[in-house]
KELO-814317 format. One line per 2 residues: number of its first residue (from 0); their letters; for each residue x, y, z of N, C-alpha, C. Coordinates in nm, 3 decimals. Atoms other than C-alpha are relative to their C-alpha. Example, Ala and Ser with C-alpha at 12.3 -4.5 7.8 and 13.67 -1.06 7.14 Angstrom:
0> AS> 0.089,-0.119,0.000,1.230,-0.450,0.780,0.090,0.120,0.000  -0.082,-0.119,-0.006,1.367,-0.106,0.714,-0.077,0.109,0.073
END
This chain:
0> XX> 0.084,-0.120,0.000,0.000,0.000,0.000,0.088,0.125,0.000  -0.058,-0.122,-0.019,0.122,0.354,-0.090,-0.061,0.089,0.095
2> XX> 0.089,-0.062,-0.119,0.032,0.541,0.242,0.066,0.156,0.022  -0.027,-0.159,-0.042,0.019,0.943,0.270,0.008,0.015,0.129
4> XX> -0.020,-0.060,-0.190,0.187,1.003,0.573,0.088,0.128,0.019  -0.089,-0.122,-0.049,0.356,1.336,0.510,-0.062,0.123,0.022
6> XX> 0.072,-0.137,-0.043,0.076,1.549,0.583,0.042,0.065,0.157  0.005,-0.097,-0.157,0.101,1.819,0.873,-0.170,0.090,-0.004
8> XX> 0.150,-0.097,-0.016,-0.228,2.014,0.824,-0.121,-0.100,-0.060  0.060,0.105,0.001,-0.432,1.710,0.758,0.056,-0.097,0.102
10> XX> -0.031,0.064,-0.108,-0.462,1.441,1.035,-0.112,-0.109,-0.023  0.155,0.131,-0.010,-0.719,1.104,1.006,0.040,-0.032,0.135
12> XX> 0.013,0.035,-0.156,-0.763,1.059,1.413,-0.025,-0.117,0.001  0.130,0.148,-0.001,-1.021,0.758,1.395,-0.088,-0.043,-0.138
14> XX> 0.155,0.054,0.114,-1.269,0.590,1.149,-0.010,-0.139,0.093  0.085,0.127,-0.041,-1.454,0.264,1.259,-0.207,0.015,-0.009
16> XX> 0.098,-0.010,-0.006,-1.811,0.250,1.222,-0.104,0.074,-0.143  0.017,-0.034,0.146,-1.837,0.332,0.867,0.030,0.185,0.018
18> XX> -0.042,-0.095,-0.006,-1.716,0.684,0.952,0.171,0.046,0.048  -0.117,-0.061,-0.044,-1.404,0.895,1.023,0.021,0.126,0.034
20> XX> -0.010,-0.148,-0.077,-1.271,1.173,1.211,0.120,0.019,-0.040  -0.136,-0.074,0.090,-1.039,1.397,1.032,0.018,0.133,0.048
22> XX> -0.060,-0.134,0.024,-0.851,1.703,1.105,0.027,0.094,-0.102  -0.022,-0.127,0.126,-0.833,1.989,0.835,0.062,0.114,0.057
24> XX> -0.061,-0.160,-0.032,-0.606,2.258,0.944,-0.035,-0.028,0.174  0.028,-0.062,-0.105,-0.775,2.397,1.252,-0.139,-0.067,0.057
26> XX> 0.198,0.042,0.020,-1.134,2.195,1.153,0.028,-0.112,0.076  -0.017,0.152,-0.006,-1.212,1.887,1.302,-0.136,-0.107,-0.037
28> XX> 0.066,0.051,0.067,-1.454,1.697,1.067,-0.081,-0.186,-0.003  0.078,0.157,0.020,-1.711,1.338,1.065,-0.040,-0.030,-0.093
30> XX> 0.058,-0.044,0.135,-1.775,1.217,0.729,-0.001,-0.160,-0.015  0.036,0.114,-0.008,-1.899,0.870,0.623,0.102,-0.058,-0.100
32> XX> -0.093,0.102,0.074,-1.654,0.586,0.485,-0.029,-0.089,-0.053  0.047,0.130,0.010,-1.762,0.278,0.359,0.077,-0.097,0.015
34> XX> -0.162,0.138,-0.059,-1.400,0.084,0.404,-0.016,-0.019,0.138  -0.009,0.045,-0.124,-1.411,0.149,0.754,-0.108,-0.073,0.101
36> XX> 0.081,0.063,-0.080,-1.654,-0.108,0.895,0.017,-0.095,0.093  -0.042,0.018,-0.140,-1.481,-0.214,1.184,-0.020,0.105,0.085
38> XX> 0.030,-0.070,-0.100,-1.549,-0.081,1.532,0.118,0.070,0.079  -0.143,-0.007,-0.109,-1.285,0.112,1.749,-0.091,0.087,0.155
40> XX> 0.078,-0.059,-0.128,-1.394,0.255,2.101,-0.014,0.147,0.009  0.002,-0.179,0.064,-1.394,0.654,1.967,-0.002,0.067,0.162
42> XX> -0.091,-0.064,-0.109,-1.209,0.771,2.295,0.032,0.125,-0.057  -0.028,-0.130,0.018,-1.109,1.064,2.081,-0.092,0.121,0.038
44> XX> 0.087,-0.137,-0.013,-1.289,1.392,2.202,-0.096,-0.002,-0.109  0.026,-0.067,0.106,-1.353,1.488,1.867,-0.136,-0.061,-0.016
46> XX> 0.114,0.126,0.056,-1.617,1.195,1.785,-0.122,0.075,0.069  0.086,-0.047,-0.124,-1.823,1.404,2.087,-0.024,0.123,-0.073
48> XX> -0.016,-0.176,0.059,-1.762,1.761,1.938,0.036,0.010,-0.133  -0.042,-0.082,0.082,-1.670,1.804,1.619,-0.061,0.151,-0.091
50> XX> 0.023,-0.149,0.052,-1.656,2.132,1.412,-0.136,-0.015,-0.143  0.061,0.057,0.128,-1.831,1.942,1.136,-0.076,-0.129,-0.017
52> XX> 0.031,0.161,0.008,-2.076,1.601,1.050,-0.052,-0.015,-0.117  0.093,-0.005,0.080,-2.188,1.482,0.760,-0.091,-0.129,0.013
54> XX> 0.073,0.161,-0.059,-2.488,1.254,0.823,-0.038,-0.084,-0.142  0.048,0.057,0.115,-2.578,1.026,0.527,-0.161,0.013,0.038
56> XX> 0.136,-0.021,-0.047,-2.987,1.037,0.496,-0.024,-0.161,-0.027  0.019,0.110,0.082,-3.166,0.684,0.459,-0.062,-0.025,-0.126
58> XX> 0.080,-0.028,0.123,-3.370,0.823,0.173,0.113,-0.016,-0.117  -0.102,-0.057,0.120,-2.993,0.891,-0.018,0.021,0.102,0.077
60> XX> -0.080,-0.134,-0.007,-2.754,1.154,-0.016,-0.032,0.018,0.146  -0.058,0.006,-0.121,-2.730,1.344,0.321,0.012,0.117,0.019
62> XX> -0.045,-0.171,-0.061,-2.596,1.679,0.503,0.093,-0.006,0.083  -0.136,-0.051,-0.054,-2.372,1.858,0.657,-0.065,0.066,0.121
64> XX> 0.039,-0.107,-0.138,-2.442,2.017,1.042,0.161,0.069,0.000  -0.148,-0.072,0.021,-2.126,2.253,0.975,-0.025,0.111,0.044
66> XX> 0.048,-0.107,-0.079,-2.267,2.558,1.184,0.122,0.100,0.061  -0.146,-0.033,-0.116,-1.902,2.594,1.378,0.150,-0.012,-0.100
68> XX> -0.136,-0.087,0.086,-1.709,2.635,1.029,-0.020,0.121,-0.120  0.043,-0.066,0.126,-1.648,2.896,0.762,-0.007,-0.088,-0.127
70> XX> 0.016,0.033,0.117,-1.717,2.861,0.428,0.111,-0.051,-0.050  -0.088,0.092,0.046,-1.373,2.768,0.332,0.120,0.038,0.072
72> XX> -0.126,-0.015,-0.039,-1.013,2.764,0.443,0.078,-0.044,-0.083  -0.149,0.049,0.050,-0.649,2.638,0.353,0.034,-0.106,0.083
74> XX> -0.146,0.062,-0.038,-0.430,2.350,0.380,0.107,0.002,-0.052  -0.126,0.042,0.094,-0.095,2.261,0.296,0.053,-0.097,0.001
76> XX> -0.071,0.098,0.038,0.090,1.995,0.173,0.158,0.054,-0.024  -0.102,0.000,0.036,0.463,2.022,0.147,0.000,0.198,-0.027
78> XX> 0.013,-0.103,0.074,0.473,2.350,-0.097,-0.107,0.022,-0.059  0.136,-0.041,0.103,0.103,2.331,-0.218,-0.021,0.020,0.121
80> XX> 0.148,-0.050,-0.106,-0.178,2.517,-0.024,-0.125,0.008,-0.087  0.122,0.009,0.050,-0.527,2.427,-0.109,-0.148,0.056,0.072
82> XX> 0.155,-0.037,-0.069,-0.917,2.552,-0.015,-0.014,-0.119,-0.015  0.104,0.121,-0.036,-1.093,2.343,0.127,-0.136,0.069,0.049
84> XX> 0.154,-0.054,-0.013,-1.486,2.410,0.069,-0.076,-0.122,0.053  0.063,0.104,-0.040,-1.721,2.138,0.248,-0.125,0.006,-0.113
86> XX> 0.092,0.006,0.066,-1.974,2.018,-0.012,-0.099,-0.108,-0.039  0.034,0.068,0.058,-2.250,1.851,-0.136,0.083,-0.157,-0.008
88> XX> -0.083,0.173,0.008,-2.189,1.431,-0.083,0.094,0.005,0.038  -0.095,0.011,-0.107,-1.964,1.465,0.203,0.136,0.055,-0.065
90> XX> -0.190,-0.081,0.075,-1.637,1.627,-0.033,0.012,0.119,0.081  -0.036,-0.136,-0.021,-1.444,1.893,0.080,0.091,0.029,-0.117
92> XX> -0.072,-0.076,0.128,-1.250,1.931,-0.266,0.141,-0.054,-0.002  -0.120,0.053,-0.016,-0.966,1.748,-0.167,-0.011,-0.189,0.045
94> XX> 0.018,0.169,-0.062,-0.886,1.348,-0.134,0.199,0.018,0.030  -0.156,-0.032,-0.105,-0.542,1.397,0.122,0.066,-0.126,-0.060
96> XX> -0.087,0.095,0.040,-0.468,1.027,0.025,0.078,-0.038,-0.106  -0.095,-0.023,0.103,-0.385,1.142,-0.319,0.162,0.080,-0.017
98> XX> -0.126,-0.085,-0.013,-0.070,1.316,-0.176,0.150,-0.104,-0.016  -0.081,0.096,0.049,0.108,0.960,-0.212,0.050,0.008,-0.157
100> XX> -0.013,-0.041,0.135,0.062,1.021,-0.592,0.062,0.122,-0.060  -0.061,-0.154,0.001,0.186,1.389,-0.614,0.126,-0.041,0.028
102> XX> -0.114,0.001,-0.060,0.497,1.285,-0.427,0.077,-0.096,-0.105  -0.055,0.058,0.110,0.576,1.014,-0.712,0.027,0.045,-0.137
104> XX> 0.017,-0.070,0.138,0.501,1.218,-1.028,0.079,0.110,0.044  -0.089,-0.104,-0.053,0.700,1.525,-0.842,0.152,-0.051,-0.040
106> XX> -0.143,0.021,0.008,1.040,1.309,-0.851,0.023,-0.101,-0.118  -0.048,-0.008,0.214,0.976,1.175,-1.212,-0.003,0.134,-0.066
108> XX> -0.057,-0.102,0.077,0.944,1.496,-1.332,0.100,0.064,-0.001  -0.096,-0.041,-0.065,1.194,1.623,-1.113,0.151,-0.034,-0.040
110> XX> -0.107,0.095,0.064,1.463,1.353,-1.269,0.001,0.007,-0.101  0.009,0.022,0.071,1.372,1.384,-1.555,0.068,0.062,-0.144
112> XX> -0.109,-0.051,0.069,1.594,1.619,-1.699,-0.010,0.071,-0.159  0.044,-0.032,0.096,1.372,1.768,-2.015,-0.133,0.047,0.083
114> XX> 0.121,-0.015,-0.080,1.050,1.957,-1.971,-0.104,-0.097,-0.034  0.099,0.086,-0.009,0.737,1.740,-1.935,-0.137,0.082,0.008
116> XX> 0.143,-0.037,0.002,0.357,1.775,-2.050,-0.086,-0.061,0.076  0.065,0.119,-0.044,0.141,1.635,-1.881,-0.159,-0.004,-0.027
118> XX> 0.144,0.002,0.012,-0.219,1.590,-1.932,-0.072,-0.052,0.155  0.096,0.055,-0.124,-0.482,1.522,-1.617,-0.149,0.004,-0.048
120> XX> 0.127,-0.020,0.083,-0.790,1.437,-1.746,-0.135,-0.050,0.184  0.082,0.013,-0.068,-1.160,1.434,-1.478,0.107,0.062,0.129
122> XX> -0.067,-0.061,-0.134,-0.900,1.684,-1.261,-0.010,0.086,0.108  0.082,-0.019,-0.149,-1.125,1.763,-1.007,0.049,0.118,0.035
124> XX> -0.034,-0.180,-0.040,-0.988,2.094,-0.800,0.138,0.000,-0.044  -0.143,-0.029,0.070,-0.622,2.028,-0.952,0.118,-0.025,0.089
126> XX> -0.132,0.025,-0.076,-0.420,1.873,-0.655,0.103,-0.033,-0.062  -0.109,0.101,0.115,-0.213,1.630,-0.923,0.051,0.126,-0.096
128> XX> -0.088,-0.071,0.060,-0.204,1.941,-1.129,0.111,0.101,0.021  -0.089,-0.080,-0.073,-0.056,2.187,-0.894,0.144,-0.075,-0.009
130> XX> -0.143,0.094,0.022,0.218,1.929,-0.856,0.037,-0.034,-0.049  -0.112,0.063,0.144,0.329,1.850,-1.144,0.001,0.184,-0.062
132> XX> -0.060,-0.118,0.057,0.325,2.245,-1.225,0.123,0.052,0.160  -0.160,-0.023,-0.110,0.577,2.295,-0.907,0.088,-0.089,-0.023
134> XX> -0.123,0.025,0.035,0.780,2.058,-1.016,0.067,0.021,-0.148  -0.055,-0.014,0.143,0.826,2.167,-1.371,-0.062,0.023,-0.097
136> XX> 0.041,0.053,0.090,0.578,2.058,-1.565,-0.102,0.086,-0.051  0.067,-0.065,0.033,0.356,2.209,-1.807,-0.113,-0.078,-0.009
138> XX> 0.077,0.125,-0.029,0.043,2.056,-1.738,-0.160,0.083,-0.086  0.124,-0.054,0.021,-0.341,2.078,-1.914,-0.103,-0.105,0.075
140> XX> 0.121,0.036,-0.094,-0.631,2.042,-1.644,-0.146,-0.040,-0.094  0.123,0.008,0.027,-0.952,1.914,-1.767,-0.047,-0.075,0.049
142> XX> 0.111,0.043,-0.090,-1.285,1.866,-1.610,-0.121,0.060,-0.058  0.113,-0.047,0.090,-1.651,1.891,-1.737,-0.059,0.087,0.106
144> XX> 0.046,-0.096,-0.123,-1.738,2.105,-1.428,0.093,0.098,0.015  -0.072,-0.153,-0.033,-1.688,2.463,-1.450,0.038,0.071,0.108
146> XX> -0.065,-0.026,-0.150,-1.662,2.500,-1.076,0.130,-0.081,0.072  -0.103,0.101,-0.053,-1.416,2.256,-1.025,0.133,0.041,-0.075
148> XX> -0.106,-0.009,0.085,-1.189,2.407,-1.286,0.004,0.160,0.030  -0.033,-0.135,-0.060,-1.232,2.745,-1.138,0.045,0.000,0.198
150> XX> -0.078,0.015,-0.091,-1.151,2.600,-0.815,0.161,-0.060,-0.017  -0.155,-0.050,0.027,-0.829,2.496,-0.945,0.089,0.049,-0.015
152> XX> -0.073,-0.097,-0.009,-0.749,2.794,-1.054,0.020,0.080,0.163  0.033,-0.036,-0.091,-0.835,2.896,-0.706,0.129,-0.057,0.117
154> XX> -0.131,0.101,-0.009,-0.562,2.599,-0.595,0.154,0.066,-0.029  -0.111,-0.093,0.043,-0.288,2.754,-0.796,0.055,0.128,0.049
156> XX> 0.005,-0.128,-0.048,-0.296,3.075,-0.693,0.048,-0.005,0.116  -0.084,-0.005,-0.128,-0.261,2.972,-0.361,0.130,-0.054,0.045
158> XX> -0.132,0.053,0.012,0.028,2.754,-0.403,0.118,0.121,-0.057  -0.144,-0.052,0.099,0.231,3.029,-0.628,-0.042,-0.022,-0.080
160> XX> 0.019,0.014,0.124,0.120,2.915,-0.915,-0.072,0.016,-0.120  0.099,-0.078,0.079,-0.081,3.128,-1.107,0.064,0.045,-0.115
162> XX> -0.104,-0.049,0.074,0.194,3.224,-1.318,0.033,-0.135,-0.125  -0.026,0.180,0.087,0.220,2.828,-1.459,-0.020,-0.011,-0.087
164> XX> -0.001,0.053,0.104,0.255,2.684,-1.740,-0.188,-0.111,0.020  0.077,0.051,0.046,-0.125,2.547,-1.707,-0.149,0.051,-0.067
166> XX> 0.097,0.003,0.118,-0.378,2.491,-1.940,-0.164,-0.035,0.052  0.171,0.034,-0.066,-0.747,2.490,-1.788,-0.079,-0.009,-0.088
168> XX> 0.077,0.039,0.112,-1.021,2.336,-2.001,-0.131,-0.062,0.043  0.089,0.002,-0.101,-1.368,2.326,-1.913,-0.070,-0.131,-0.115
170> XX> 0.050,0.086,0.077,-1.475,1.996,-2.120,-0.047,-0.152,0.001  -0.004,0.127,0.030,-1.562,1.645,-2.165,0.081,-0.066,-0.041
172> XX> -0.150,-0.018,0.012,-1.261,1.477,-2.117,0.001,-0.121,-0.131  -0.028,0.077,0.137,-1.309,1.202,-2.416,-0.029,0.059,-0.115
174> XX> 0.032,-0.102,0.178,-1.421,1.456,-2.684,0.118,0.110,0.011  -0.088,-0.116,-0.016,-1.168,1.679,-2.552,0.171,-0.088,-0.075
176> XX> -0.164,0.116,0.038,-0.861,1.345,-2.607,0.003,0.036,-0.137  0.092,0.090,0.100,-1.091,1.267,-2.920,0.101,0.120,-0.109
178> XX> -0.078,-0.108,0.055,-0.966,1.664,-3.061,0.129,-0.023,0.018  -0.173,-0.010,0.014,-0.597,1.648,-2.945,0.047,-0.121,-0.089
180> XX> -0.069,0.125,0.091,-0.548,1.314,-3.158,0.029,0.100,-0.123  -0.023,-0.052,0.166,-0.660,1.499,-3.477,0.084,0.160,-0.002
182> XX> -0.102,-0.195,0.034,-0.471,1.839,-3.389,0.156,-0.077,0.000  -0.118,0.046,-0.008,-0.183,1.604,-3.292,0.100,0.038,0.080
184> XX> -0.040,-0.069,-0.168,-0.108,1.731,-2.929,0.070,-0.150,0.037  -0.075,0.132,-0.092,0.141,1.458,-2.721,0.030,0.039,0.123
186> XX> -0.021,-0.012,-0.171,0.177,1.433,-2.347,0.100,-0.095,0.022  -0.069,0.088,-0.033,0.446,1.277,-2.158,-0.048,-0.072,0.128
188> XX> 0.087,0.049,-0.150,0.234,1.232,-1.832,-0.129,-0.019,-0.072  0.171,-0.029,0.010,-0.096,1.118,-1.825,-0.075,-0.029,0.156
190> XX> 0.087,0.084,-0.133,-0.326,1.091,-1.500,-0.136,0.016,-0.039  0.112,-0.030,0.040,-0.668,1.011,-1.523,-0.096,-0.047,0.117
192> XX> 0.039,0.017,-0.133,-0.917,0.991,-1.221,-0.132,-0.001,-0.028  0.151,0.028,0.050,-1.249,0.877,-1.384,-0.118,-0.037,0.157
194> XX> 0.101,0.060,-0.097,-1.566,0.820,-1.189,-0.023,-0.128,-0.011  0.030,0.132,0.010,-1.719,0.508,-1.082,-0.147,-0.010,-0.121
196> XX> 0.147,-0.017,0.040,-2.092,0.646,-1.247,0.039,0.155,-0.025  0.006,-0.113,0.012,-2.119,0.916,-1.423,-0.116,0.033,-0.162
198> XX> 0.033,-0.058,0.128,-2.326,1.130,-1.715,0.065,0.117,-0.114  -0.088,-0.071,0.057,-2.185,1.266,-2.010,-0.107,0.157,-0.028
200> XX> 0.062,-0.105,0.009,-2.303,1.608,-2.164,-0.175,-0.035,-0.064  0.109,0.015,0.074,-2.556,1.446,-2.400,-0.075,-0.117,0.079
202> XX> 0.092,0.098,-0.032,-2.705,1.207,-2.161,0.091,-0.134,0.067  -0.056,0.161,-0.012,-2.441,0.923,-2.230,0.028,-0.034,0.173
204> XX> -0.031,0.049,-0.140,-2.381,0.710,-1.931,0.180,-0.056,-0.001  -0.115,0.022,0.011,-2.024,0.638,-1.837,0.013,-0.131,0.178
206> XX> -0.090,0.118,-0.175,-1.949,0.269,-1.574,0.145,-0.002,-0.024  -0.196,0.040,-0.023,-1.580,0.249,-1.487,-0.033,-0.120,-0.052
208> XX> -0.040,0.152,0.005,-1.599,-0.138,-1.539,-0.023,-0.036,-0.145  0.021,0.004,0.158,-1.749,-0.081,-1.918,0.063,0.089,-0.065
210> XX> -0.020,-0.139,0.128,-1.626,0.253,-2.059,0.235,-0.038,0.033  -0.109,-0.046,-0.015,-1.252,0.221,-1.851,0.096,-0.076,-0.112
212> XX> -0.114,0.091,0.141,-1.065,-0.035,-2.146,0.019,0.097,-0.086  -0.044,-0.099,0.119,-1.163,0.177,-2.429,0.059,0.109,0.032
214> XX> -0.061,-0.147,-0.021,-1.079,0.515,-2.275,0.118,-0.015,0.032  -0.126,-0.024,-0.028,-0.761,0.433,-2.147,0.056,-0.031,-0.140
216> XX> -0.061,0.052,0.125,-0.701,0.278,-2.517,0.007,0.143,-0.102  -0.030,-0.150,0.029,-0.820,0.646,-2.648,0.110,0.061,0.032
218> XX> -0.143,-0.088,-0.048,-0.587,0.837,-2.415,0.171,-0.028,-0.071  -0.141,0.021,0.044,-0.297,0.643,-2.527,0.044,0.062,-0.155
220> XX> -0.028,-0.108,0.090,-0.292,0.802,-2.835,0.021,0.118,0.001  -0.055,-0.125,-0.024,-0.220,1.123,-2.700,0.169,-0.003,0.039
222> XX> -0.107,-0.006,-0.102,0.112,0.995,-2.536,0.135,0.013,-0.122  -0.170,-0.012,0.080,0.474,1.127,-2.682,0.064,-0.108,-0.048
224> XX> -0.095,0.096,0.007,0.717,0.918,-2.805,0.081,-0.041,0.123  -0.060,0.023,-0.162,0.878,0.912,-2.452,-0.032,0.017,0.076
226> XX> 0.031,0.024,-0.126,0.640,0.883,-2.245,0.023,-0.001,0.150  -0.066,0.011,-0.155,0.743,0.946,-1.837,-0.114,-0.096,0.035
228> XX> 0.060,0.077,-0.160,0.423,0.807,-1.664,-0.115,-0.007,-0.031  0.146,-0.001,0.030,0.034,0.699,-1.707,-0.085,-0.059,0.129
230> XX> 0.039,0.010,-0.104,-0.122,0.724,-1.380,-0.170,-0.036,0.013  0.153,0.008,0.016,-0.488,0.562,-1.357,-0.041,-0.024,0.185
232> XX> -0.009,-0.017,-0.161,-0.643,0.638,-1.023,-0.217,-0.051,-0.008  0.115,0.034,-0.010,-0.990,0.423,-0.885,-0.054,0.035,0.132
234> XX> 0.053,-0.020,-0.181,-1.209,0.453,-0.586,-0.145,-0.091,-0.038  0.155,0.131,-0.036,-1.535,0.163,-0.741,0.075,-0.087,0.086
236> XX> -0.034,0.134,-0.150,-1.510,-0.068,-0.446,0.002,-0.083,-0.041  -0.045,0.159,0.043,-1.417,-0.419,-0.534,0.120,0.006,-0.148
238> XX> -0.126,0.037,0.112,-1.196,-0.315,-0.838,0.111,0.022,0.044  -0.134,0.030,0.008,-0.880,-0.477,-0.803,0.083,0.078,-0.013
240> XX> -0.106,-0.052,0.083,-0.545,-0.301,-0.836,0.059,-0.084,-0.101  -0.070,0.086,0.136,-0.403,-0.593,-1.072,-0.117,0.028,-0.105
242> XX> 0.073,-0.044,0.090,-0.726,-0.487,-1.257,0.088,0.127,-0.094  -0.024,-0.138,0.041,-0.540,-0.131,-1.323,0.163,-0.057,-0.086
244> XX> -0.097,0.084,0.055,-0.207,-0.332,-1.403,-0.013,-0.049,-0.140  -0.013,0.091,0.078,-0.329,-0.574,-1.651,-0.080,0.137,-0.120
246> XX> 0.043,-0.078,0.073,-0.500,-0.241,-1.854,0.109,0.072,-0.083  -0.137,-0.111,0.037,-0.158,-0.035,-1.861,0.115,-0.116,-0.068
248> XX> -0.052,0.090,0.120,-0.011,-0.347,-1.981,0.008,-0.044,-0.112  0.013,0.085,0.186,-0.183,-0.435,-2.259,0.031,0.139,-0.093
250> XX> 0.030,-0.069,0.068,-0.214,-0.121,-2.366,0.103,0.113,-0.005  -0.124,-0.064,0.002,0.076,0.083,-2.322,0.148,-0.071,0.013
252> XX> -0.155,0.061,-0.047,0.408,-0.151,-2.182,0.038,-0.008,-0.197  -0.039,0.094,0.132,0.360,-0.313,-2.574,0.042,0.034,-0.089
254> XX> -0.065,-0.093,0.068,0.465,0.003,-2.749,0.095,0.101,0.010  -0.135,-0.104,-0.075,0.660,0.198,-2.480,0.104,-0.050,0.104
256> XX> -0.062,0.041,-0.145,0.812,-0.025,-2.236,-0.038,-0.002,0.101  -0.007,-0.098,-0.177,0.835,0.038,-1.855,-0.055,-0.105,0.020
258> XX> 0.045,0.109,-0.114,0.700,-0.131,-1.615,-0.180,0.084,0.071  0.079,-0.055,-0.045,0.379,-0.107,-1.422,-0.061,-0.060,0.147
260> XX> 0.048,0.029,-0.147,0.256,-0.129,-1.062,-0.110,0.081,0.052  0.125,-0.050,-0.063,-0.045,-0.072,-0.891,-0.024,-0.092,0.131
262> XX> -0.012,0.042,-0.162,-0.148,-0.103,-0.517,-0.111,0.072,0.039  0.142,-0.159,-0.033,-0.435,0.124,-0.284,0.101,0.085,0.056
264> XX> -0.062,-0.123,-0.060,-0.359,0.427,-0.167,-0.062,-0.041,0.100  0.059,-0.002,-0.167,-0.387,0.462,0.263,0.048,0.150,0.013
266> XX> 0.005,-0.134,-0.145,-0.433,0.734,0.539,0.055,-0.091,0.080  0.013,-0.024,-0.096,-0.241,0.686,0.852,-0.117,0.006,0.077
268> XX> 0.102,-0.057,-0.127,-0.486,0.667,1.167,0.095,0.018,0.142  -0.109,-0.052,-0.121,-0.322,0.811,1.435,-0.020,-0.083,0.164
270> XX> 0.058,0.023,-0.104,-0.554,0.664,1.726,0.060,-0.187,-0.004  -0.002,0.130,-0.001,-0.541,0.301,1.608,0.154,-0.078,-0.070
272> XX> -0.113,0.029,0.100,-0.209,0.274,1.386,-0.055,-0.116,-0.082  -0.024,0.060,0.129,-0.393,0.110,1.126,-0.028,0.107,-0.115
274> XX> 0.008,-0.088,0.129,-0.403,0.232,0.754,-0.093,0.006,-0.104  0.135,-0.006,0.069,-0.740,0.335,0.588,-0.003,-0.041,-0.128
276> XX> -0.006,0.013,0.161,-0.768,0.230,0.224,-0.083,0.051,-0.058  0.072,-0.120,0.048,-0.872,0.449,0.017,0.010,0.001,-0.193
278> XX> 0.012,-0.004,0.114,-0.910,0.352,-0.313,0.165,-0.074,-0.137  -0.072,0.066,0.055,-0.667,0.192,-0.578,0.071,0.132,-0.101
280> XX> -0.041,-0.061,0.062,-0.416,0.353,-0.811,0.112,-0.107,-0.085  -0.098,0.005,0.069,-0.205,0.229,-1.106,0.072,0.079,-0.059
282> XX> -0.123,-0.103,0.071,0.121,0.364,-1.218,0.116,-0.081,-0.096  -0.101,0.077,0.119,0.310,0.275,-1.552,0.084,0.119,-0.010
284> XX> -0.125,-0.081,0.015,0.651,0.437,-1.569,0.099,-0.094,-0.093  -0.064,0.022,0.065,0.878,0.433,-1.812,0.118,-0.081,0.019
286> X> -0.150,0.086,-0.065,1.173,0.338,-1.584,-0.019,-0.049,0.100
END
């Protein structure tokens, strides 16, 4: 398991009980899990008080009793600083456990000794992109949500990096690939962080477990001749990481090399010292 443990302004205290208690900065937040369905004895304060809850409803969906925070704040990671807005379906705009991933794509680009493009396609508020534009890279963000791509810019800014080499694109990220083939755009990075369920603009429906073969087979046609890295990142429950493996294999090793590994990403729990899992990620690198 690749486990984010270099946060300081993020903290996971507890989870058990299909929930978890998280620190944000100064916040201290309850928000529902579905990994964690083991029990722990929630001795922490927080579980009693927090600043924040989000209750799931049994009807669906759910709320927030958030009365005792503002509207948004900052964290930081390393050299990034991000808002964090509480929203709608328990998000606050950030997934902390993706900071394992940032920290790998940071010291390929970093090594890499030429500049690097990278593409991020479904890139949510732009953590992956921030970091790959601090370490070098010229990166293009796209996401079919215009708030999510104006919170990136929102991201940037606070990091320093407003000034960057990136490319914000408010689109549908397979009609958006679909164009860079025929303009004849190449990336040396790719990350892509698809949903499990989703709708496209015209209706279409998109399952990870049906649409993810072909699209990663699309994307690859965007990728340079030298390729650094093709990062596919999951969170449907029961798919495998050797699932994410045997995709980047067929479909990339057979024309570029490298190697490929995939594992879940974890949180640290501070209370219990075990390590939350939090979703799966494959990574094909060149070297």
């Amino acid at each position: 398991m690749w486990v984010a443990d270099g946060w300081k302004d993020y903290r996971l205290l507890d989870c058990g009980g299909g929930e978890k208690l998280e620190r944000w900065g100064a916040y201290t937040l309850v928000r529902p899990d579905p990994q964690a369905i083991w029990q722990t004895p929630r001795k922490n304060p927080g579980w009693r008080s927090p600043d924040a809850r989000y209750t799931r409803s049994s009807t669906g969906g759910g709320q927030w009793d958030k009365s005792r925070l503002p509207q948004r704040w900052t964290v930081s990671y390393r050299d990034l600083t991000f808002n964090i807005k509480p929203m709608n379906f328990k998000h606050t705009g950030l997934f902390p456990e993706q900071a394992a991933n940032w920290d790998h794509m940071r010291g390929l680009i970093e090594r890499a000794g030429r500049e690097i493009s990278v593409l991020n396609l479904f890139a949510y508020t732009g953590g992956a992109s921030v970091a790959c534009a601090a370490a070098g890279a010229r990166v293009c963000h796209v996401d079919a949500a215009k708030g999510m791509v104006a919170w990136a810019k929102e991201n940037a800014k606070s990091s320093g990096l407003e000034n960057a080499p990136i490319r914000y694109i408010v689109d549908d990220c397979a009609k958006f690939v679909e164009r860079e083939i025929r303009r004849g755009r190449r990336y040396d990075g790719i990350i892509m962080d698809p949903p499990s369920y989703g709708r496209g603009p015209s209706g279409e429906i998109w399952k990870l477990e049906e649409n993810l073969w072909s699209f990663v087979a699309l994307v690859t046609q965007v990728l340079s001749d030298q390729p650094l890295f093709f990062i596919i990142n999951s969170y449907t429950t029961g798919l495998a990481p050797s699932v994410l493996t045997y995709i980047l294999e067929s479909l990339v090793t057979p024309r570029h090399g490298g190697r490929t590994v995939s594992d879940e990403l974890g949180l640290p729990v501070e209370d219990t010292g075990l390590i939350l899992p939090c979703g799966a990620t494959g990574r094909w690198t060149a070297i």
